[in-house]
N, C-alpha and C positions, 0 to 999 in steps of 0.2 A: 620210818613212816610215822607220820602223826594222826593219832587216833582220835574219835569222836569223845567229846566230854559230856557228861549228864548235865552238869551244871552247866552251858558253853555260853562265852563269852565270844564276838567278833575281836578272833585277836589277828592281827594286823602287821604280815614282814615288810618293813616298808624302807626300801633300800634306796640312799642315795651314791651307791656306785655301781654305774652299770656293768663292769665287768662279773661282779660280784653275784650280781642280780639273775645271770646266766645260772649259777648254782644254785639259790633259793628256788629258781623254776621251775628246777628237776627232781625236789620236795615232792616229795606225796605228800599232801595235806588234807582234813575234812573241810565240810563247807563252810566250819567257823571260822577258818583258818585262812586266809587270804594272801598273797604276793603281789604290792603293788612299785610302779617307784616314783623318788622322789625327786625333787628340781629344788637346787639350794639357793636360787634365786627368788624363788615364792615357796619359803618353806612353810606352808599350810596344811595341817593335817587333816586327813579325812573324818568327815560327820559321824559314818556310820560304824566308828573301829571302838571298841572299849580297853583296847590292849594294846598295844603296842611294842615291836622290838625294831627300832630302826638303825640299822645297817649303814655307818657313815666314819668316815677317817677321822674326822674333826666333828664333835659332837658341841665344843665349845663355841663353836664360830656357827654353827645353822641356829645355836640358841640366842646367840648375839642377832645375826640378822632378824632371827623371829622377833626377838626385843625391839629393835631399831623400826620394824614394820608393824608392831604394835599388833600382832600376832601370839603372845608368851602366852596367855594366856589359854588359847586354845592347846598349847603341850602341858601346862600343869594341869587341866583339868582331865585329863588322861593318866593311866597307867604306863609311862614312858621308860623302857629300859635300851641303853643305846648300845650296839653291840659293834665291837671295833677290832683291827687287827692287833695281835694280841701284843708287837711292838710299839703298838700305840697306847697303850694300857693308864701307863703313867702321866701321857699327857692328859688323858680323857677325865684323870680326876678333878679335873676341875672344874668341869660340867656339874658337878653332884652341888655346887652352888644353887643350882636351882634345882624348884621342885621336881623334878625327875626319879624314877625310879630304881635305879640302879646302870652299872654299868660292867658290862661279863665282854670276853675275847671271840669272837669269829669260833676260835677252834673251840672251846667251850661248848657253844651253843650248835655246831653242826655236829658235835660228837655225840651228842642227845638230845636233837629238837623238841621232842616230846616233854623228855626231863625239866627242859627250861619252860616250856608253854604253861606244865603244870607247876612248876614253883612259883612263877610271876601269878599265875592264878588265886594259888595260899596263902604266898605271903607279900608284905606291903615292900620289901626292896631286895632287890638284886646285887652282891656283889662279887667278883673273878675271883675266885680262889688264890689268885696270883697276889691277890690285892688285900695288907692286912687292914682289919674293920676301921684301926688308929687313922690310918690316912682319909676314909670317909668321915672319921669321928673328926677329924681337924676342917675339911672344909662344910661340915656341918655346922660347925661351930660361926662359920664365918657364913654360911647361909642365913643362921637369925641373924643376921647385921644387914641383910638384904641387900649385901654390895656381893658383884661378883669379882671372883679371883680374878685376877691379872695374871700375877707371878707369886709364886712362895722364893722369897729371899732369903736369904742363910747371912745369918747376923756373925760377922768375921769373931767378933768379942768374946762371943758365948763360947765360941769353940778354945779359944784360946792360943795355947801351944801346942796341943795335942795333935795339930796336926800342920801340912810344910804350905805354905804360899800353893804352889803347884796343886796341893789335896786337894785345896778350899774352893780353888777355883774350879776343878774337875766336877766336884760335889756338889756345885750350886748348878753344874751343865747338866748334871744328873738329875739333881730339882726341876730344871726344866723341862724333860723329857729327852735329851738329846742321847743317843746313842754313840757309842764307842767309832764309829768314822765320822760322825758329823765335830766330835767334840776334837778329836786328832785335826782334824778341816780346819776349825776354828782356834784351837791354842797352838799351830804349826810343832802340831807332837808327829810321831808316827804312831799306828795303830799300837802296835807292842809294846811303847812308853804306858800311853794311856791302858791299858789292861794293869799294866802294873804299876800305877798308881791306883785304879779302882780295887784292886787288889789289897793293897795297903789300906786303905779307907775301910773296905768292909773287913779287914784283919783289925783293923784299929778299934771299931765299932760291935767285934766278935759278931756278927753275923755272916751269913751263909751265901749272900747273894747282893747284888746292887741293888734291886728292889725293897728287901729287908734294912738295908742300910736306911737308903730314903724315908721308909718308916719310922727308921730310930732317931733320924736327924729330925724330925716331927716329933716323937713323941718326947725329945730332951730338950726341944723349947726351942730351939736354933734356927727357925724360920719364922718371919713375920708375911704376915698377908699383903701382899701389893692389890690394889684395884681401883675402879677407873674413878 
C-alpha cells in the first residue's frame, strides 16, 4: 500500500499497456497518487502530475513520437522515470538520451511502490539495480551531444582476437537488446549454441552475467554511438 507523504507531490502511474494497467488498479494509493493511461499515438502528458512513473515496453519510441509531434518538451519538464519489463531493461537504456529520469523494471517497482514513490521524490534519478551506473554514464555522455541513440556498435578492431567471428557477432545482438531466441532466430543457431557462446563472452570478459558483460563492452571503449 502507498501511504500519504507530508511533503506530496501529484505523482502520476501513467501506464501505456493495458494489460498491465489492470495491476496498477488494484494499488492502494493516497490522493497524491494517481493511475491514469496512456495512448502512444498522442503521447501527451498530463498538466496536473509533478511525478511521474510511466509503464511502457518501448520508452524509446513514445519519446521519439513525442519528439516528431513537437511534444518533448512537456516529458522533460517533468520528473519522468520509465518503468519496463525487466527483459526489456537493456533495450530502454537508450531512452536515458533524453532528459528523463531514470529507468527501474516492473518487478522492482511492484515489489515496493511506496519505496520507488519516495526515492523519485529524494532523489534526481532512477536507476534498476540490474543496470550498472557505467551504461547510464555512456549514454549520458551522448545526451550532452543532444543527438539520440540509435544503436551502440561494437567496433570489430577494438576487440581484436580475443574473441571468434560467431562471439562478436552474438555480442553486438546483445548490444542491442536481443535475447537468447531472437538472436538463435536471427544467426540460424539453436538456442544451446547460443548460451554457449554468451557463455564464452562473459568467461572471456570474467564477468558474471550478459548484462555485466554489456557493461564491460562500454566501459572498454568497443562501442561507438550510432544516431539519427
Amino acid at each position: 500500500m502507498l501511504t500519504q507523504q507530508d511533503d506530496t507531490q501529484h505523482v502520476l502511474l501513467f501506464c501505456f499497456d493495458k494489460d498491465f494497467e489492470k495491476k496498477l488498479e488494484k494499488l492502494q494509493v493516497p490522493e497524491h497518487v494517481e493511475v491514469k493511461s496512456g495512448n502512444s499515438q498522442q503521447p501527451v502528458l498530463p498538466d496536473n502530475a509533478d511525478t511521474l512513473f510511466v509503464f511502457a515496453n518501448n520508452p524509446e519510441e513514445l519519446l521519439k513520437a513525442a519528439r516528431e509531434r513537437n511534444m518533448l518538451d512537456g516529458w522533460i519538464a517533468k520528473k519522468v522515470v520509465f518503468v519496463v519489463p525487466s527483459h526489456l531493461l537493456e533495450k530502454a537504456i537508450n531512452a536515458l538520451v533524453y532528459e528523463i529520469d531514470g529507468v527501474i523494471s516492473r518487478e522492482v517497482f511492484m515489489k515496493d511502490p511506496e519505496k520507488a514513490v519516495k526515492q523519485l521524490s529524494a532523489d534526481n534519478f532512477m536507476l534498476d539495480p540490474n543496470l550498472n551506473f557505467q551504461v547510464a554514464d555512456q549514454i549520458d555522455r551522448a545526451q550532452k551531444r543532444k543527438l539520440p541513440v540509435e544503436r551502440l556498435k561494437l567496433n570489430e578492431s577494438e576487440i581484436g582476437t580475443l574473441m571468434k567471428k560467431s562471439e562478436i557477432s552474438i555480442l553486438q545482438l546483445l548490444l542491442d537488446g536481443k535475447n537468447t531466441r531472437e538472436i538463435a532466430e536471427e544467426l540460424f543457431y539453436t538456442p544451446k549454441t547460443v548460451k554457449r557462446y554468451i557463455s564464452n563472452i562473459i568467461r572471456i570478459l570474467e564477468k558474471k552475467d550478459r548484462t555485466e558483460a554489456v557493461v564491460e563492452v562500454i566501459r572498454r571503449g568497443w562501442v561507438s554511438v550510432e544516431r539519427n
